[in-house]
C-alpha positions as CSV (number, residue, x, y, z in Angstrom):
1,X,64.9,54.4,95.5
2,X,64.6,51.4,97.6
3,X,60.7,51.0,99.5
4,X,61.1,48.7,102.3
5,X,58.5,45.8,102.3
6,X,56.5,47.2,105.4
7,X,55.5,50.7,104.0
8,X,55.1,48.6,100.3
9,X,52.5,46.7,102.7
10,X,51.1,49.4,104.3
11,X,50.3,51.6,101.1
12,X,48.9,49.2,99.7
13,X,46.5,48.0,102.6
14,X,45.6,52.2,102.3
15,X,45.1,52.2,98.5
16,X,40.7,52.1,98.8
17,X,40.6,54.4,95.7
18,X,41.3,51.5,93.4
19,X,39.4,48.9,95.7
20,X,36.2,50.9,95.7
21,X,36.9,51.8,91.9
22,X,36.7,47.9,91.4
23,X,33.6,47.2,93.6
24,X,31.8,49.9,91.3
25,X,33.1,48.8,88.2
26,X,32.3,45.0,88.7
27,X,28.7,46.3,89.4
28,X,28.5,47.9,86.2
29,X,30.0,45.0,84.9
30,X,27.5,43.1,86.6
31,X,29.8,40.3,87.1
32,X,31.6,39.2,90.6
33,X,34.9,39.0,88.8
34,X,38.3,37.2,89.4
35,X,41.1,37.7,91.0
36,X,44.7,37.6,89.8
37,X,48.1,37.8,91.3
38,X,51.4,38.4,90.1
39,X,54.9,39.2,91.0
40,X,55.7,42.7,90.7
41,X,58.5,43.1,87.8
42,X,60.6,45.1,90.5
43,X,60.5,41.6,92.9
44,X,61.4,38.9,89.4
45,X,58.0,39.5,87.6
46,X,58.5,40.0,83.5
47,X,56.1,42.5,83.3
48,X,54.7,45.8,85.4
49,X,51.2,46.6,85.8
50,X,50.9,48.6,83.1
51,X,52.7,46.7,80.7
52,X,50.5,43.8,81.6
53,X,46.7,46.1,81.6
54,X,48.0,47.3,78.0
55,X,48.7,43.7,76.8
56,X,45.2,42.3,78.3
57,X,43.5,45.2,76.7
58,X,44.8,44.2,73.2
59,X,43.0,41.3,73.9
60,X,39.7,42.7,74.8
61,X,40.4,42.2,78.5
62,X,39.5,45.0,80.8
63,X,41.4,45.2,84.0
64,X,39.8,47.3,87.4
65,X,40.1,47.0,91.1
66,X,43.9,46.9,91.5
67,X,46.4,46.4,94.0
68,X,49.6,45.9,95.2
69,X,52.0,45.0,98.3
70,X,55.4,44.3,98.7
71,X,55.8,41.0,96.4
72,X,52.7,41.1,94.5
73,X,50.3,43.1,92.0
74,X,46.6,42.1,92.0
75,X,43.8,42.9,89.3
76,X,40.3,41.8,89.1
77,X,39.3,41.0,85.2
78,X,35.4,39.3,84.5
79,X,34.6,36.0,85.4
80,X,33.6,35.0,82.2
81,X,37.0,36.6,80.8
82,X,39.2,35.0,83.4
83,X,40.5,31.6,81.7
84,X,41.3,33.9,78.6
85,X,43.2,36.4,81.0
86,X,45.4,33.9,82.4
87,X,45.8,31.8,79.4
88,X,47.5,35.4,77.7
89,X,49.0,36.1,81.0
90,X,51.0,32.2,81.2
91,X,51.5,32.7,77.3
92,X,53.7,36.3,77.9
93,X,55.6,34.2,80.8
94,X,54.0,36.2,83.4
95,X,54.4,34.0,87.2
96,X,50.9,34.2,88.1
97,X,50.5,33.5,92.1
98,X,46.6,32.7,92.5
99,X,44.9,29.0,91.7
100,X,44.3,29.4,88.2
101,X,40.2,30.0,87.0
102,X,40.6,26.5,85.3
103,X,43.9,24.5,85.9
104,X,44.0,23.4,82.6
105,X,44.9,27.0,81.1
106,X,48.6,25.8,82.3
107,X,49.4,23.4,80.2
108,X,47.3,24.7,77.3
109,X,49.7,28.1,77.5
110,X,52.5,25.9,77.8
111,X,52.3,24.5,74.6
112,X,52.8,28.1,72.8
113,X,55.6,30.6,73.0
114,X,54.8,34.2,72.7
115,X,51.3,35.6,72.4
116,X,49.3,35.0,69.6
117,X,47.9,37.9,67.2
118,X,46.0,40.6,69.2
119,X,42.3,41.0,67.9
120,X,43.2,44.8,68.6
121,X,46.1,44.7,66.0
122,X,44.0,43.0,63.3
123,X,41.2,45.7,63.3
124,X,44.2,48.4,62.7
125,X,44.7,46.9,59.6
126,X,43.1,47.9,56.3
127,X,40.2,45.5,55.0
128,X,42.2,45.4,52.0
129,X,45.4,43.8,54.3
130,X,43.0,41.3,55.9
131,X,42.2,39.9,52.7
132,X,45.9,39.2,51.2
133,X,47.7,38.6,54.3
């Protein structure tokens, strides 16, 4: 089923669950946070929102206060997590559409191709694979 753009616009403009959900939780967090933008996977993005919160997670990155319109998703992750966020983001060949925390994270990702290990995936393993492989 087809949304047009408007009432994409105007549910998201509505959505204050998930806004005030992000004020409290970046006051728990105790940090003012940063904002991130990317193209919906319905509109030419590569992944959806929930692909991309369960990819930052394996990462130790915790997502809150998100968003959407017609063209775009939007996430707040902690300022002192935010180069890291985009750096994974760029690396899974996500089309971010904010100014980048610190421009260099660009061509840093750029040099790489896929994402590297997850920290999550490592602590899965045994102690006993960690030490042979």
């Amino acid at each position: 089923m087809h949304v047009p753009g408007w009432l994409d616009d105007a549910l998201g403009a509505m959505d204050w669950i998930d806004r005030l959900e992000g004020v409290i939780t970046r006051l728990r967090w105790r940090d003012p946070g940063h904002g991130i933008a990317m193209t919906r996977a319905d509109k030419g993005g590569t992944l959806s929102g929930v692909e991309t919160e369960e990819t930052l997670r394996r990462y130790g990155v915790r997502v809150c206060g998100r968003g959407f319109d017609s063209r775009r998703l939007y996430f707040m992750v902690k300022r002192r997590q935010a180069r890291w966020a985009e750096y994974l983001l760029l690396r899974a060949g996500v089309p971010l559409e904010n100014p980048l925390h610190d421009p260099r994270v660009a061509a840093q990702a750029a040099r790489h191709a896929g994402l590297p290990p997850a920290w999550a995936d490592r602590a899965r393993r045994g102690w006993w694979a960690r030490l042979v492989g």
